[in-house]
C-alpha positions as CSV (number, residue, x, y, z in Angstrom):
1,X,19.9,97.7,-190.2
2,X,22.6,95.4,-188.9
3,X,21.6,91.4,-188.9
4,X,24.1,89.4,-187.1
5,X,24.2,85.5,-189.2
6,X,23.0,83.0,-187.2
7,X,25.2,80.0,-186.5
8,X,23.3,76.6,-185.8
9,X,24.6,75.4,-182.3
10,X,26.1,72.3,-182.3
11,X,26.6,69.9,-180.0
12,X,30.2,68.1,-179.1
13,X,30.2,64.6,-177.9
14,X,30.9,65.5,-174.1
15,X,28.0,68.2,-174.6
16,X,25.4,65.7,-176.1
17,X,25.6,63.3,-173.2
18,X,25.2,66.3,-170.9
19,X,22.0,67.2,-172.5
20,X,20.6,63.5,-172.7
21,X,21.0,63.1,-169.3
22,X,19.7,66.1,-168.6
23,X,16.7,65.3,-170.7
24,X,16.4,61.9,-168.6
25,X,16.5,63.4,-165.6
26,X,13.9,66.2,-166.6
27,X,11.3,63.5,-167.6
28,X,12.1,61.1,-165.0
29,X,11.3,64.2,-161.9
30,X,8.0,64.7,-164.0
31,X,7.1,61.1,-163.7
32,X,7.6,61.4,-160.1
33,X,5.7,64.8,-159.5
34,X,2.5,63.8,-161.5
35,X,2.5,60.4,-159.4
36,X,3.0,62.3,-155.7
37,X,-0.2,64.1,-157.1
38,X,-2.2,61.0,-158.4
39,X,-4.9,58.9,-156.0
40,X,-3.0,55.6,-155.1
41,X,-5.5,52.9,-154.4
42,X,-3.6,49.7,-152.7
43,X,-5.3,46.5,-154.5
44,X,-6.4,43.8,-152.1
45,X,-4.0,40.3,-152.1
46,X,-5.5,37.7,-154.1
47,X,-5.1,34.2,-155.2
48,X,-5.6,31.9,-158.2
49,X,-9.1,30.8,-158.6
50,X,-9.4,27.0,-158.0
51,X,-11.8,25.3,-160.0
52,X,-13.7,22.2,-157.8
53,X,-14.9,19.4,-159.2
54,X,-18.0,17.7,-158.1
55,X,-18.7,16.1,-154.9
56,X,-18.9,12.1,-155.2
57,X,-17.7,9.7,-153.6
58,X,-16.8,5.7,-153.6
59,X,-16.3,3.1,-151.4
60,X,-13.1,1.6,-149.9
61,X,-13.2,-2.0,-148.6
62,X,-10.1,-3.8,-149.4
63,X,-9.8,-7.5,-148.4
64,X,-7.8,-7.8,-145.4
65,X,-8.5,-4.0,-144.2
66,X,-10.1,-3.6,-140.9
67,X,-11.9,-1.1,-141.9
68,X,-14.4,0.6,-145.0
69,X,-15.3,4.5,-145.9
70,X,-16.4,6.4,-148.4
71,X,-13.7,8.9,-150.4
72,X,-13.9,11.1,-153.1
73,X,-13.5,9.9,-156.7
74,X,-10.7,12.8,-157.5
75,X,-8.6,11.2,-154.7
76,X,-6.6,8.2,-154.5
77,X,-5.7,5.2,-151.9
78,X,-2.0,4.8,-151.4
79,X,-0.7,2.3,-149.0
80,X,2.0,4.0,-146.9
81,X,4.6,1.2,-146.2
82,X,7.3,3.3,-144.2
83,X,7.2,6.0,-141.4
84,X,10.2,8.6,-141.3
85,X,11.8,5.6,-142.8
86,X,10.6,3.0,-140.8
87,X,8.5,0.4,-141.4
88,X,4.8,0.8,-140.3
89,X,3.8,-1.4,-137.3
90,X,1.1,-3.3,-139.5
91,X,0.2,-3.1,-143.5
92,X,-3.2,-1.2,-142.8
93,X,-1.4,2.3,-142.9
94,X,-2.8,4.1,-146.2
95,X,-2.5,7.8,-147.5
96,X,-5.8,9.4,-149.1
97,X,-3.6,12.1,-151.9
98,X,-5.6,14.8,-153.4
99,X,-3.2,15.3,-156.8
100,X,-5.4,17.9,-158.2
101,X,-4.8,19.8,-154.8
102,X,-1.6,18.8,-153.6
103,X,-2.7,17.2,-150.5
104,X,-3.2,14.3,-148.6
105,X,-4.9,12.7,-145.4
106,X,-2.0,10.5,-143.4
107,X,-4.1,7.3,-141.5
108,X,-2.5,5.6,-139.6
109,X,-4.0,2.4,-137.4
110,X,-3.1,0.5,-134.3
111,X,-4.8,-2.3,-132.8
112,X,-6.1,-1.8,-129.1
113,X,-4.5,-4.8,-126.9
114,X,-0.6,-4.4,-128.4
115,X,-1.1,-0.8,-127.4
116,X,-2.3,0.5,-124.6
117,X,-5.9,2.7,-125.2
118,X,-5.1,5.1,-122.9
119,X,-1.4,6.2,-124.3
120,X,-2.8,5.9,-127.5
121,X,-5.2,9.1,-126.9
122,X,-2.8,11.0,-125.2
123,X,-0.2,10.3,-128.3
124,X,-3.0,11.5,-130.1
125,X,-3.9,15.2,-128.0
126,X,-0.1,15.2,-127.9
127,X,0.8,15.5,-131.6
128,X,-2.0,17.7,-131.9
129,X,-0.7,20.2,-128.9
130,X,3.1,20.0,-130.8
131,X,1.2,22.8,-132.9
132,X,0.6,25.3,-130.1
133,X,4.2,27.7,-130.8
134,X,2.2,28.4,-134.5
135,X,-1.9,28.1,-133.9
136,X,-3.9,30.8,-132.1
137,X,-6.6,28.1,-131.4
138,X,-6.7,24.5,-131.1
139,X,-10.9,23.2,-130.7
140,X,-11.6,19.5,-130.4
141,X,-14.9,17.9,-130.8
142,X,-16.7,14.3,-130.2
143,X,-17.3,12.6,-133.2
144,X,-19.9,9.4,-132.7
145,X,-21.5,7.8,-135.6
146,X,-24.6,6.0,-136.6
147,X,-21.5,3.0,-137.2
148,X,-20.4,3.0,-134.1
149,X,-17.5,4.6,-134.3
150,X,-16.4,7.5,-132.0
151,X,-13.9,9.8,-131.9
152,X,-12.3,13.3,-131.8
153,X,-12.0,16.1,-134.2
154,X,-9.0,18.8,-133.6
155,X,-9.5,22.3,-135.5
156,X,-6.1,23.8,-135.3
157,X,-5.7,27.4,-136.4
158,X,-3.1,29.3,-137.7
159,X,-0.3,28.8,-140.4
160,X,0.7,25.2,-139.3
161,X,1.2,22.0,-141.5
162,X,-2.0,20.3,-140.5
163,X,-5.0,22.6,-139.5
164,X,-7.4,19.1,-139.1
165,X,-7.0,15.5,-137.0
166,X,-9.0,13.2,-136.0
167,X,-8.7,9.7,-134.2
168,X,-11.4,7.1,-134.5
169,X,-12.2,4.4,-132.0
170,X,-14.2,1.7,-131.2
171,X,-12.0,1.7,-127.4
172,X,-12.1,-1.8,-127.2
173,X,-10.0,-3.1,-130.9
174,X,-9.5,-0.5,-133.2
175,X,-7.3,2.6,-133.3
176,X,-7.2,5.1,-136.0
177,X,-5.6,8.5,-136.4
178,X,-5.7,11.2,-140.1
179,X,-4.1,14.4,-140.5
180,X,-5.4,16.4,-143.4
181,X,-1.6,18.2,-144.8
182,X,-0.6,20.4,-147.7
183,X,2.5,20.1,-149.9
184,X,3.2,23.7,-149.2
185,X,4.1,26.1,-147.1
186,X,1.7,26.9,-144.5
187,X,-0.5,29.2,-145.3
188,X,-4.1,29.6,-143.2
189,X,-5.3,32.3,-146.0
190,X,-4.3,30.7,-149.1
191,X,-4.9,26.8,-148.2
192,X,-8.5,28.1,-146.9
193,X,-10.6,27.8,-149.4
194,X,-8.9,24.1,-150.3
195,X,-8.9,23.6,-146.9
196,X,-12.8,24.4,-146.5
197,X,-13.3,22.0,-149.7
198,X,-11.6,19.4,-148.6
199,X,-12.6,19.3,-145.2
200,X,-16.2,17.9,-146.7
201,X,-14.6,14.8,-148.0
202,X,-12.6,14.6,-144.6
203,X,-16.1,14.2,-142.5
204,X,-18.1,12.1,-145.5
205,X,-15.0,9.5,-144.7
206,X,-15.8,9.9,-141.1
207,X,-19.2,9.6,-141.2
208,X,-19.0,6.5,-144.1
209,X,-16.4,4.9,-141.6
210,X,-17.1,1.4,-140.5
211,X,-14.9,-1.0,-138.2
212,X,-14.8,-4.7,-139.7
């Protein structure tokens, strides 16, 4: 019987990179079949869990101030000296920061007499309203107080930079308005749970609040 010598194939350099690729290409269509055939299960958004500290609180009564609250220890008093780069009409404009959270309530105060009570609530509904192209809601309620002191509270939702404001009055002296904002991009479902959390200290300064 006649046996024919086999001759190892061999590959030339043009031929080998034909075959890789084809190789490549062979494993990569596989990849893509056996996926087509696997269950896809789309995994929920989440976010990074936020660890709160403890609720408690201290008191703010600064000589001089016109008014006293309660505000979380984690937070800080800041007294805001300009606004958009003017000066403030009087030296009793502070900022509450959160640093842990990257937020802050903006208070502002005006005395009732220099301005006008009635333009100073409709300022107030009015720079809440400027939100309306971005919320879906906007709910105000009365605030009144055990101290005296009465007020509204704006809930304002949607992804806008300040979902809660307040004003607080006595109508006859005192004038104060706080915006609750975030140094980030709004967001309604990742600022919510900060948002919720925060909120509490928000109303413990409300209800702490005291005219002097």
């Amino acid at each position: 019987m006649y046996f024919k010598k086999l001759i190892p194939f061999q590959f030339s350099g043009k031929r080998l990179c034909a075959a890789i690729v084809l190789i490549m290409a062979y494993g990569l269509w596989s990849m893509v079949a056996t996926s087509c055939n696997s269950d896809y299960t789309p995994k929920p958004r989440g976010y990074f869990k936020i660890p709160f500290p403890e609720k408690e609180y201290q008191l703010f009564n600064q000589p001089g101030y016109p008014y006293a609250f309660e505000y979380p220890v984690y937070a800080k008093v800041v007294k805001d000296s300009s606004f958009f780069g003017e000066a403030t009409e009087n030296p009793w404009w502070i900022n509450i920061e959160f640093p842990q959270f990257g937020g802050r309530v903006y208070v502002s105060y005006k005395e009732i007499g220099e301005n006008k009570f009635d333009k100073l609530i409709n300022d107030a509904f009015t720079m809440t309203n400027k939100h309306t192209l971005k919320a879906y809601s906007i709910d105000d309620s009365l605030i009144t107080t055990p101290n005296n002191v009465h007020g509204v509270f704006f809930k304002v939702g949607g992804n806008v930079a300040t979902a809660n404001q307040f004003f607080l009055t006595d109508s006859t002296q005192h004038f104060l308005r706080g915006a609750l904002y975030f140094d980030a991009t709004p967001n309604e479902d990742s600022l919510g749970i900060v948002n919720r959390f925060l909120i509490e200290d928000v109303k413990h300064m409300i209800n702490t609040f005291k005219w002097k």
